[in-house]
Each structure stands twice: as C-alpha cells, then as structure tokens.
C-alpha positions in Angstrom: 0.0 0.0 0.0 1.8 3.1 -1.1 -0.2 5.5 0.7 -2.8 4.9 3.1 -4.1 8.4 4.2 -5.5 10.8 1.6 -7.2 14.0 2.5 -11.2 14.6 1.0 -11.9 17.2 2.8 -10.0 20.2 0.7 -10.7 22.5 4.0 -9.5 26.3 3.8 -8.9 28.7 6.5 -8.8 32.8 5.8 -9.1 35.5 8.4 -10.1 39.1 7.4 -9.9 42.1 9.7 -13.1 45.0 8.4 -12.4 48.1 9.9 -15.7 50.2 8.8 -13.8 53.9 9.0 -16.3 56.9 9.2 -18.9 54.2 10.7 -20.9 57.0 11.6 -22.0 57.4 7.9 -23.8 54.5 7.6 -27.0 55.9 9.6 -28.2 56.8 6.4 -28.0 53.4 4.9 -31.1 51.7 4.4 -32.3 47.8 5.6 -30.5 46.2 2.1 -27.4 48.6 1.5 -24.3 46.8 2.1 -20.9 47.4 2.7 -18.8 44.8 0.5 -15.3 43.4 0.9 -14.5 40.4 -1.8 -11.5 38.1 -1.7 -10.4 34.6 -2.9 -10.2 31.7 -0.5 -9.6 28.3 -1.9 -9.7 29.0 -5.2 -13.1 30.5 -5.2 -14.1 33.9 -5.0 -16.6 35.0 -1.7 -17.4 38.4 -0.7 -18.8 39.7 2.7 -21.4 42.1 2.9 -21.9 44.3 6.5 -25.5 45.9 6.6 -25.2 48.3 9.3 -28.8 48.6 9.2 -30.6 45.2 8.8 -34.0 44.7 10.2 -34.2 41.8 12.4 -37.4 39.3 12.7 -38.7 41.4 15.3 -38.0 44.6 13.5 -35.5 45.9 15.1 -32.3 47.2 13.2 -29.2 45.3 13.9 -25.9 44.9 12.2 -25.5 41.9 10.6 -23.1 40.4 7.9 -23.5 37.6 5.5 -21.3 35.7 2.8 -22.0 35.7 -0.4 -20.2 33.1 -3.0 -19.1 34.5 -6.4 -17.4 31.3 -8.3 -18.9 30.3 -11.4 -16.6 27.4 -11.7 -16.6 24.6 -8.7 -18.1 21.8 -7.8 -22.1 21.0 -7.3 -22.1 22.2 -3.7 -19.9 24.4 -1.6 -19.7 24.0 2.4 -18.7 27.2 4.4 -18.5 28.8 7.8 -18.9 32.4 8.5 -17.4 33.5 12.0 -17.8 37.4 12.6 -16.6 39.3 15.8 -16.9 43.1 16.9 -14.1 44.1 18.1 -13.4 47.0 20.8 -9.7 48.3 19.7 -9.4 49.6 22.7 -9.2 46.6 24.7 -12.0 47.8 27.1 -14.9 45.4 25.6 -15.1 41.5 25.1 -15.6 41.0 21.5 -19.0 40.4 20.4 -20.0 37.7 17.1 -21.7 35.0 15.9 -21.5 32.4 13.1 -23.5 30.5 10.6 -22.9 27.6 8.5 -24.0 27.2 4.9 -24.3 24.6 2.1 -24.2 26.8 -1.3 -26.1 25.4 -3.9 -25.2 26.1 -8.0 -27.9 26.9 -9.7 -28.0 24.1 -12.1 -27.5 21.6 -9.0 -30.4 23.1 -7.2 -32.4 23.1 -10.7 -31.9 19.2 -11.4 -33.1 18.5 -8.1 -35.9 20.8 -7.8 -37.3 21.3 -11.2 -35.7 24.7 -12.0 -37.5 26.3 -9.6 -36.0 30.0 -9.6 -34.1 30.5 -6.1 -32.4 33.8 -6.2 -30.7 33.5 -2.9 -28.8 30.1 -3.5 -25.4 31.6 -3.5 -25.7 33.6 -0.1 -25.7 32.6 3.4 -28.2 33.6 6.1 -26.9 36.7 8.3 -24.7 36.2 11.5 -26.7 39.1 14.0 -23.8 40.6 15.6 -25.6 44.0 18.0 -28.6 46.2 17.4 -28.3 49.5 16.2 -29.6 51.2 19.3 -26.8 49.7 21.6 -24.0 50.2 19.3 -23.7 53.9 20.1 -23.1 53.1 24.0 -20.5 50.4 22.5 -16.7 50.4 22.7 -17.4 49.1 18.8 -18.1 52.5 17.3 -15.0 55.3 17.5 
C-alpha cells in the first residue's frame, strides 16, 4: 500500500480584519445597503457584505453580515463557515460575534433537483446578527 491516508476534505482557512472607517456614515443606509469586501479563499471567490442597518425578525435594526459566493466554476455544492466578531480596539470590551454555516447550492445543482424552480438567494448565506443598532452607540465598537 503506497499511501494509506488521503485528504477529502480540501478544508481552507482565511481570516479578514473590516475596519468600517467613518462608521458613523452609515446611519443613512437603508435595511439592504451593504458594505462589500471580496476576496479569494480556496480557489473560489466570496465576498462579505456588512449591513449596518438590517431589520431583524422582530424589526429591530441590527448589524449583521452575511457571505456571499461569487465562483462560477466549482463543484455542485460548496460547504462554508462564517465567524464574525466586533471588536473593541481599545481593549475595554469582550468581543462580540456570531457564526452560521451554509451549504451553497449552483444553480444548475439546485435546478436538477428541484425542477428549475427559480431561487435567487442560492449563493448567499443567512446573516450572522452581531448587535442592534440602538446599543452600538453606548459600545466600545463604534469610534
């Protein structure tokens, strides 16, 4: 036997500091505006998107980030983890985060198994909720 471990799993790791200068700014932004940050992990091409204004289930604004996946070119499905984390530069606060796991669909994956039902979401992941908008100006978070 010449070798007798092989790895399947193809996992990929990439940490990404945001700093949001000017955060102050984005009180005019609306529940879908975005900010956007893209980079290549892997081989594929993801981008995060910060809403600074989200509305929450309960209506409440909150910021909240999601990932978004960009490849055209991959396999049928894409597994991912999105960790996020406020973090007081100051020292003075614990950070603050969340996660959320996601299986991303291609469209012509999804289609075969469902039809072609039209899904315009496939390629991003649900939102990781990381503090409401009315307790981020009593924050460390916001300079």
């Amino acid at each position: 036997m010449e070798n007798a471990c092989e790895d399947i799993t193809n996992v990929v790791r990439s940490v990404k500091l945001l700093r949001i200068d000017g955060y102050c700014t984005t009180e005019t932004m609306g529940h879908g505006d975005c900010i956007r940050s893209s980079w290549n992990v892997g081989g594929y091409e993801w981008e995060i998107c910060i809403y600074p204004a989200m509305r929450d289930t309960d209506g409440t604004r909150c910021v909240a980030a999601k990932l978004v996946f960009l490849s055209d070119t991959c396999p049928s499905i894409v597994r991912a983890n999105l960790s996020c984390r406020l973090v007081d530069l100051t020292g003075a606060r614990v950070p603050l985060g969340g996660s959320v796991s996601w299986i991303f669909n291609r469209p012509w994956t999804f289609c075969y198994l469902v039809k072609c039902w039209p899904v315009a979401l496939e390629n991003i992941s649900p939102p990781v909720r990381l503090i409401s908008t009315g307790k981020l100006p009593l924050s460390n978070f916001r300079q």
